[in-house]
C-alpha positions as CSV (number, residue, x, y, z in Angstrom):
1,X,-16.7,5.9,-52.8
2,X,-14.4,8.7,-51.4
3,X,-15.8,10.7,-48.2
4,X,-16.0,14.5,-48.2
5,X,-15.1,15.5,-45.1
6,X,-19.1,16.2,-43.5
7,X,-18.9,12.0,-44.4
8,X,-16.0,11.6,-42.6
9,X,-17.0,13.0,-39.4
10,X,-20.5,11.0,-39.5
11,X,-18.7,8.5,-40.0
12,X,-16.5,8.3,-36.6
13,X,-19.3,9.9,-34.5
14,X,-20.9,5.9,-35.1
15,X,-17.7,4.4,-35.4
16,X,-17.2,3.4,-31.6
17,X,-19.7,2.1,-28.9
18,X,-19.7,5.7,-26.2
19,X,-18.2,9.2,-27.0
20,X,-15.7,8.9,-24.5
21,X,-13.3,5.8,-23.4
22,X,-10.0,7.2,-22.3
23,X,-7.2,4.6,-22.1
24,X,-4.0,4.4,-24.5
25,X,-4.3,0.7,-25.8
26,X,-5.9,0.9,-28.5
27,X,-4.8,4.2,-30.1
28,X,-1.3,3.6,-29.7
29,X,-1.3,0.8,-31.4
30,X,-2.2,2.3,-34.6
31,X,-0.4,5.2,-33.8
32,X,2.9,2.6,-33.3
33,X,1.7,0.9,-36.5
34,X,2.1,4.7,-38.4
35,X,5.0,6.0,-36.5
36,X,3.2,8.5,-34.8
37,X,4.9,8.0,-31.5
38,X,8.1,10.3,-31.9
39,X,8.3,12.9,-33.8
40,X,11.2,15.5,-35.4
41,X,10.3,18.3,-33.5
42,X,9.9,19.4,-30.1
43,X,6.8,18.5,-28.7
44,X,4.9,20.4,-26.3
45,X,1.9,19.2,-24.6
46,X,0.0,21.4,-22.9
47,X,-2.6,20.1,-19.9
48,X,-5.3,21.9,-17.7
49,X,-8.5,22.4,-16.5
50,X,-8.3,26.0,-18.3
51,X,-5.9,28.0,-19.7
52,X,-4.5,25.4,-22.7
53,X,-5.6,26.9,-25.3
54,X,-4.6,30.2,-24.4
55,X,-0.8,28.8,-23.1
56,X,-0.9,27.1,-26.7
57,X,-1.8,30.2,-28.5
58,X,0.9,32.2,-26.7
59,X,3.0,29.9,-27.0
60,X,2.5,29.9,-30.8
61,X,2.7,33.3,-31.4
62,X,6.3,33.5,-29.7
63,X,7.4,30.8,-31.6
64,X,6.2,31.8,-34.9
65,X,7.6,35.2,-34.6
66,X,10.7,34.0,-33.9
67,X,11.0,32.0,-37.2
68,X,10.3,28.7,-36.8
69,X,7.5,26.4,-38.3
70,X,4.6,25.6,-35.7
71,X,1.8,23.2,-35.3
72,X,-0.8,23.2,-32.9
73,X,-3.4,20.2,-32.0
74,X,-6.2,21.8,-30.3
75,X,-9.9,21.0,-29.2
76,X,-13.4,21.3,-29.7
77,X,-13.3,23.5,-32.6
78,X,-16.0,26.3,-32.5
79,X,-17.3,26.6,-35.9
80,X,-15.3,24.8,-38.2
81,X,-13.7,20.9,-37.6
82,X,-10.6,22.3,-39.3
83,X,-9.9,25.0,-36.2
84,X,-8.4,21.9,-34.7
85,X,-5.2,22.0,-36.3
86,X,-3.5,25.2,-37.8
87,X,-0.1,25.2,-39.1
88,X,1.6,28.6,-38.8
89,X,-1.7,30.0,-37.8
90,X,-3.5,28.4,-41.0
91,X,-5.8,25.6,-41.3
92,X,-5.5,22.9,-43.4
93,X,-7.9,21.8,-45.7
94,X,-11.1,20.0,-45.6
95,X,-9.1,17.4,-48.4
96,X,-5.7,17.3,-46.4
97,X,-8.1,16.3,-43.4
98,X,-9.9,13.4,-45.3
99,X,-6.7,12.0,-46.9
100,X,-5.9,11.7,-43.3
101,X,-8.7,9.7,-42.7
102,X,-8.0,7.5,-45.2
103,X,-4.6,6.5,-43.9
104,X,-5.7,5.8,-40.2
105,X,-8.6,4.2,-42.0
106,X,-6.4,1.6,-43.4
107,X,-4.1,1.4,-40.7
108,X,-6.6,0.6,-38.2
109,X,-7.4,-3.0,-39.1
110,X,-10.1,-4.0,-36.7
111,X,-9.2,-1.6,-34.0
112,X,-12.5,0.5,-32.7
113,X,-11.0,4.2,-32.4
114,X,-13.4,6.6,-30.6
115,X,-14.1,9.7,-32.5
116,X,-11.9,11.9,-30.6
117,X,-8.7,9.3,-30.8
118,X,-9.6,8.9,-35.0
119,X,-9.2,12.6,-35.2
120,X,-6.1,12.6,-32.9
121,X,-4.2,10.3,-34.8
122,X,-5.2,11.9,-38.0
123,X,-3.8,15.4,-37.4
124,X,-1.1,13.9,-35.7
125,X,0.2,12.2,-39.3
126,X,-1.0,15.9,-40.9
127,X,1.7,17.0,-38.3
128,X,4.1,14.3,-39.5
129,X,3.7,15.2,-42.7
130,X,4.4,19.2,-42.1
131,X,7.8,18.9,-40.9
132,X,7.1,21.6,-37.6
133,X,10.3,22.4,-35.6
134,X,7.7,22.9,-32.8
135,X,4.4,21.1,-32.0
136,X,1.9,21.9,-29.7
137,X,-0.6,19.3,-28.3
138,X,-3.8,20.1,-26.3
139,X,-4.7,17.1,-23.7
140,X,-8.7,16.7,-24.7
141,X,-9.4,15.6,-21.6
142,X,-7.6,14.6,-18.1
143,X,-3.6,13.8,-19.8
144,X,-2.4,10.7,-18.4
145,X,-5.3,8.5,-20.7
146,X,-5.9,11.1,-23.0
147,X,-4.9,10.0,-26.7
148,X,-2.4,12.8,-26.9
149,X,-0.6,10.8,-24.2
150,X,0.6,8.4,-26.6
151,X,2.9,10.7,-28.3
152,X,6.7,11.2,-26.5
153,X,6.7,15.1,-25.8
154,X,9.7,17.0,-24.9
155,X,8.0,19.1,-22.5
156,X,4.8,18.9,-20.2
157,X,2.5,21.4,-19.4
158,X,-0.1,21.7,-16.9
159,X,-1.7,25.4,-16.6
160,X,-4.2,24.9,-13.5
161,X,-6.3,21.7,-11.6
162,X,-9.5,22.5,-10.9
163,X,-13.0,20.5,-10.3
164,X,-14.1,19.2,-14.1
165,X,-14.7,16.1,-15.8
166,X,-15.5,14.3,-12.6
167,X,-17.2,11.2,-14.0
168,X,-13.9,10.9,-16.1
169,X,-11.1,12.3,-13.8
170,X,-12.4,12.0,-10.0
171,X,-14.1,14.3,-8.1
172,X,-11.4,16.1,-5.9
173,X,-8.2,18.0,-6.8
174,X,-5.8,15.0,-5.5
175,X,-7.1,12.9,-8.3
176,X,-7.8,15.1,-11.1
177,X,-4.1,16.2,-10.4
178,X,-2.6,13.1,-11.1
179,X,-4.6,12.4,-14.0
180,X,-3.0,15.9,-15.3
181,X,0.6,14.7,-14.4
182,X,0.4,11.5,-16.8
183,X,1.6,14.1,-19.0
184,X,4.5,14.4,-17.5
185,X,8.3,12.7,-18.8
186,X,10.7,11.6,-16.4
187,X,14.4,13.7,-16.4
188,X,12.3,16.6,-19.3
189,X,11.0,19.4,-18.0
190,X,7.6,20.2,-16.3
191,X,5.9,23.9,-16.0
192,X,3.6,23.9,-13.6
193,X,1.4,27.0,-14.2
194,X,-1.1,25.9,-11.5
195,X,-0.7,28.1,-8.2
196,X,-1.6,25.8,-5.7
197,X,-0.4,22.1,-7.1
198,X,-2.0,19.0,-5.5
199,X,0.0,16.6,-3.8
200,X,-0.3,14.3,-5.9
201,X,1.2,16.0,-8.7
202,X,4.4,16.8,-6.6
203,X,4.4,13.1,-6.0
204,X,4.3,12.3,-9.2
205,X,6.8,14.6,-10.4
206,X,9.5,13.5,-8.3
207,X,8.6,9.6,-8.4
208,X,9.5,9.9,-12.2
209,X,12.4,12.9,-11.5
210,X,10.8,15.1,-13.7
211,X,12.2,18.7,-14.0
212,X,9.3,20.5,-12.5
213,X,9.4,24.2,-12.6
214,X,6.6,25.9,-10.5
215,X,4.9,29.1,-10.6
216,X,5.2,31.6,-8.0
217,X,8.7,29.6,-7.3
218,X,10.5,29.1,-10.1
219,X,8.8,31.9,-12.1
220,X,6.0,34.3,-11.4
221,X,4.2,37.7,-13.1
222,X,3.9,41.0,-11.5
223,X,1.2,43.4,-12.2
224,X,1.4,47.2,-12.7
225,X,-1.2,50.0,-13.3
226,X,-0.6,49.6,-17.3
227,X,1.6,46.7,-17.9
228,X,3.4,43.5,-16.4
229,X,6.6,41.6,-15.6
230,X,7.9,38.8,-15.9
231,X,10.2,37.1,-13.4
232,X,11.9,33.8,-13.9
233,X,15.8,33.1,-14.6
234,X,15.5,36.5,-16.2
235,X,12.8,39.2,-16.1
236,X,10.9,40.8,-19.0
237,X,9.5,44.0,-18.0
238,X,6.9,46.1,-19.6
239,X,4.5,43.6,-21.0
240,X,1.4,44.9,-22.5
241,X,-2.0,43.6,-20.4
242,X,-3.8,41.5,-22.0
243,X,-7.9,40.2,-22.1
244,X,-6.4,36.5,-22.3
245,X,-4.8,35.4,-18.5
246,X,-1.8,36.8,-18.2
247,X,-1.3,33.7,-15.9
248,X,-1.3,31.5,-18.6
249,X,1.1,34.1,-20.7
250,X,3.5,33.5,-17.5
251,X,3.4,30.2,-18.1
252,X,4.1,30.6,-21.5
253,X,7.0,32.4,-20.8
254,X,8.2,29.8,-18.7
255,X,8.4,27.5,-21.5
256,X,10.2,29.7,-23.7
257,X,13.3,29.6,-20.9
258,X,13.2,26.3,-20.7
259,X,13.6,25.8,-24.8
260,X,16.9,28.2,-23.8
261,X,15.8,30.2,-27.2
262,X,17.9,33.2,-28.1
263,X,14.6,35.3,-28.2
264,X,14.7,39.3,-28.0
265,X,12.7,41.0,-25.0
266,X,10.8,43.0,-28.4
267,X,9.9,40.1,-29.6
268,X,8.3,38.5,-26.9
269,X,6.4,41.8,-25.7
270,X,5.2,41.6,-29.5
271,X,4.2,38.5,-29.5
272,X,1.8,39.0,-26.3
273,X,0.1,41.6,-27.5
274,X,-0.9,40.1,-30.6
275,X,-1.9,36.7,-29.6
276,X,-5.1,35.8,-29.8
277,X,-8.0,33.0,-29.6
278,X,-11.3,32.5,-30.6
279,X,-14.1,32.3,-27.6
280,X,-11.3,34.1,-25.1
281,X,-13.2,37.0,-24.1
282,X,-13.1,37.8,-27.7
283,X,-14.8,41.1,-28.6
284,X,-17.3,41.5,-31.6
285,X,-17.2,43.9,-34.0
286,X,-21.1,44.7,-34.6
287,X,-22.6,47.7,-35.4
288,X,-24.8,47.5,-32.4
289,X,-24.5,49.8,-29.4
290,X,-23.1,47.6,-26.8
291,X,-19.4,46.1,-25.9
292,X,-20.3,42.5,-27.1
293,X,-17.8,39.5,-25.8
294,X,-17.6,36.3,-26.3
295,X,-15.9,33.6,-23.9
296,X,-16.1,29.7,-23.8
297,X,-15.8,30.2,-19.4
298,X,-17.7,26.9,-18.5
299,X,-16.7,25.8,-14.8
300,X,-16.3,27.8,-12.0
301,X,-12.9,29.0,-11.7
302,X,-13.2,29.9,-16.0
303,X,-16.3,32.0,-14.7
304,X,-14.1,33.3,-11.7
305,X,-11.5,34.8,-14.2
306,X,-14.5,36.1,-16.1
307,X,-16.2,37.9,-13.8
308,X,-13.0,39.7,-12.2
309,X,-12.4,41.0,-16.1
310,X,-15.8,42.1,-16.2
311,X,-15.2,44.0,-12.9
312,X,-12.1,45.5,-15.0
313,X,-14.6,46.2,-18.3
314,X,-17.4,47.8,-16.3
315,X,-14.9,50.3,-14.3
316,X,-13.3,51.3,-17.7
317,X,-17.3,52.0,-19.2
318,X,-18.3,54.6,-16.5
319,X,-21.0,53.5,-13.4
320,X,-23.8,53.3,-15.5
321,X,-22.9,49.7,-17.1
322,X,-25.0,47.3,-17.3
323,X,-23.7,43.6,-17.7
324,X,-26.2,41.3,-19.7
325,X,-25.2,37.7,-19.4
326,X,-26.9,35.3,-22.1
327,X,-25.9,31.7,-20.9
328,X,-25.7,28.2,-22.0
329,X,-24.1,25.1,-20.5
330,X,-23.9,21.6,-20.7
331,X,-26.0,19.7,-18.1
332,X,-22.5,18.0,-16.9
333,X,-21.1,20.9,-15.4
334,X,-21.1,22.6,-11.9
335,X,-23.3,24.9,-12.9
336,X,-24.5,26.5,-9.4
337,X,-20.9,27.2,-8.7
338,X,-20.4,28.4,-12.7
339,X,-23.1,30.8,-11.6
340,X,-21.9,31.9,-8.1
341,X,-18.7,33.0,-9.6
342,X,-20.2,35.9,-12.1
343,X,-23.7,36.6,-10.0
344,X,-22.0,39.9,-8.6
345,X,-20.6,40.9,-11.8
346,X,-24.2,40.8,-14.3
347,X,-27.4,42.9,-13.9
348,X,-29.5,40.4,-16.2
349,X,-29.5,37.1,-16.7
350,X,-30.7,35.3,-20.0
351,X,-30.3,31.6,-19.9
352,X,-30.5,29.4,-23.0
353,X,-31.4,25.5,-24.0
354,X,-28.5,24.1,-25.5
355,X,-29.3,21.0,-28.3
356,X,-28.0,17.6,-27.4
357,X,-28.2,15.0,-25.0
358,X,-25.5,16.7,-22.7
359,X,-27.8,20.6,-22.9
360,X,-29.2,22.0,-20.3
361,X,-32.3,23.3,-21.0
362,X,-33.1,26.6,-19.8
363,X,-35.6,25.6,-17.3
364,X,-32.6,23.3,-16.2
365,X,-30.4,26.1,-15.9
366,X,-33.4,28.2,-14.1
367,X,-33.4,26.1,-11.2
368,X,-29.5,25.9,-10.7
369,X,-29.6,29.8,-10.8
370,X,-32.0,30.2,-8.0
371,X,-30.1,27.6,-5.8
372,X,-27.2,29.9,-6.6
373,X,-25.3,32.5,-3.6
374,X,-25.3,36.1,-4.6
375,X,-27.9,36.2,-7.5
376,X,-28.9,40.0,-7.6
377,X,-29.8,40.3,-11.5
378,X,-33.4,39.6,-12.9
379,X,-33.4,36.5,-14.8
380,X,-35.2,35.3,-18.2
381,X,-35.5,32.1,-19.9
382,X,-34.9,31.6,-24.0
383,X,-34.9,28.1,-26.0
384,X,-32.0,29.5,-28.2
385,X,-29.4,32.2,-27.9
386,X,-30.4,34.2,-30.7
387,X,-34.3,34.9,-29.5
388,X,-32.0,35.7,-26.0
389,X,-29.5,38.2,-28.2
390,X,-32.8,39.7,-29.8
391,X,-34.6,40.5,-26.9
392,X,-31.2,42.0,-25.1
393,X,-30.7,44.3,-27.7
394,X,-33.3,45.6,-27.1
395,X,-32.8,46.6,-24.3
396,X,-28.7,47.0,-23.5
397,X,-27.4,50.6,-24.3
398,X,-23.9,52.7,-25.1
399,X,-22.6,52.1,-21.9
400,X,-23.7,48.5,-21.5
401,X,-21.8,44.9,-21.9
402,X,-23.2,41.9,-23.3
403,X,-21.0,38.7,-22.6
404,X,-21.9,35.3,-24.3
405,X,-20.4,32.3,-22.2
406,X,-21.0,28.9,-20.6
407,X,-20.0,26.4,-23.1
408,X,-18.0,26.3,-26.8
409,X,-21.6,25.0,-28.0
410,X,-23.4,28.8,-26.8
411,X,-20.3,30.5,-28.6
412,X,-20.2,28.3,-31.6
413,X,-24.2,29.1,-31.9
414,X,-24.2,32.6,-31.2
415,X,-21.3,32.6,-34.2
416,X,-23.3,30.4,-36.8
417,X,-26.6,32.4,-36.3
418,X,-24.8,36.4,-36.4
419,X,-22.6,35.3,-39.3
420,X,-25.2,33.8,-41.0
């Protein structure tokens, strides 16, 4: 009997004994078996604590402007499964995605594939089967074990190293920063988007001699009043600002040089401005009264960037704004220093439960708040983020900001509930 695609996905959530086992062993072996290993096109992949998906979507943006045929691998989705690959900015369908199945299904033989390495492989021969001249790929998690890993790229990427994934990846910057650097190909070409690279990164990069270009080196972004520049083997002035980091747009830019693509200055400031992605400080169109955003910010240097653009947001609304966070996180993250990061930046506080064995319940979140530095904003506990978005309403005005963030989960269910 043939699987829609709802079957499909129940099926590989059961499939394999945990959620999560990095290593490349088994996965590559089917990929090998269905020639998933190289591919005619440049491959990209893109690594990072933060700041992949955005990189990715710039990334895609330039490149699809400029004519060519892009794909992009990218994960967790937010609403939909099919947000994880796009093709020229459009999903494939829920039957392209279940035919996919059906060939790693028989490929795999006895192999246990985890759910995350099933769907890998199965966009991967969807991205076989599109002919790209360019493909992105978005680590999942860490990069040197991830099962994106498998798959010879042309170019590596790693946007920033911070604290994340520390049952998985270590717990300081020296580890996780080697993890990241798996990614890397010796005698191709590295961008290093990250500011302050660990050590063991550098190491890496010249044990292998990999062509490592580093930010605030090799390249770097200036900022002015109402725009920005880019400065690398050339410069690209003018730059419209952005909500999305223009840190990870530098970065972005970086890669373009190193393609050595004939693309215009017009096109590229074009580009920019358009880009965009889902859950990346993305503004809602509602008829309510308040500035409603949306952002997937879940550690704390994602809550750092998001709390200096609410700094920005608030200044441009007047001095009576009020900031009403409504926040949900997974009980795996450092949530005390996710909090401490955007404490100085919201006037109320409304923490959610989150469904799941990896939640946090509210109460959960409660008590991490009051251990928190700098908490100033009154504080109120919800079991979903729609009672939470009710009650703020309520009482948020004109001049006032609410921002949804802590977890693709809290955006995902603040997007299923309002578009309901």
């Amino acid at each position: 009997m043939q699987k829609d695609l709802n079957e499909w996905l129940a099926y590989l959530a059961q499939l394999h004994h945990c959620e999560i086992e990095l290593g490349l062993t088994r996965v590559s072996k089917v990929g090998t078996d269905l020639d998933l290993i190289h591919f005619d096109a440049t491959v990209i992949t893109v690594a990072g604590t933060n700041g992949k998906g955005t990189t990715c979507a710039f990334l895609e943006e330039i490149l699809i402007q400029a004519g060519y045929k892009v794909g992009v691998y990218s994960s967790p989705h937010i609403l939909r499964y099919t947000e994880r690959l796009r093709i020229n900015h459009k999903e494939l369908s829920e039957k392209d995605h279940c035919q996919a199945f059906t060939k790693i299904e028989a490929a795999r033989g006895d192999t246990s594939l985890s759910y995350f390495e099933y769907v890998t492989l199965a966009c991967l021969q969807l991205l076989k089967e599109a002919k790209c001249d360019y493909i992105l790929l978005e680590v999942g998690l860490g990069g040197r074990l991830d099962a994106t890993n498998m798959v010879e790229s042309d170019i590596s990427v790693v946007t920033t190293v911070a604290i994340d994934h520390t049952d998985w990846l270590g717990d300081d910057r020296e580890k996780i920063g080697f993890e990241k650097a798996g990614v890397f190909r010796a005698n191709k070409p590295v961008i290093c988007g990250e500011l302050n690279p660990p050590q063991s990164l550098r190491n890496y990069a010249q044990q292998i001699a990999a062509d490592i270009i580093y930010a605030n080196k090799d390249f770097c972004f200036e900022s002015q009043e109402n725009s920005w520049s880019w400065v690398g083997k050339k410069s690209i002035a003018d730059l419209s600002k952005t909500l999305m980091p223009m840190q990870n747009a530098s970065t972005a830019l970086a890669v373009i040089e190193a393609l050595n693509l004939n693309i215009s200055d017009a096109l590229i400031r074009s580009s920019l401005k358009n880009a965009k992605l889902a859950g990346r400080l993305q503004k809602i169109q509602t008829e309510e009264r308040p500035d409603i955003y949306l952002d997937v910010a879940h550690n704390p240097q994602s809550a750092l960037y998001l709390a200096n653009q609410l700094q920005q947001l608030k200044l441009a609304k007047g001095p009576n704004c009020k900031v009403f966070a409504i926040i949900g996180m997974l009980k795996d993250k450092d949530i005390t220093g996710t909090f401490e990061q955007i404490n100085e930046q919201v006037n109320e506080c409304n923490l959610i439960s989150l469904a799941g064995d990896r939640g946090a319940s509210s109460q959960v979140l409660l008590q991490y708040y009051q251990a928190s530095k700098n908490r100033q904003a009154s504080v109120h506990c919800f079991e979903n983020v729609e009672s939470a978005y009710k009650s703020v309403l309520n009482k948020a005005g004109s001049s006032d900001i609410i921002v949804i963030f802590g977890s693709f989960f809290t955006v995902s269910d603040f997007l299923t509930f309002s578009q309901g």
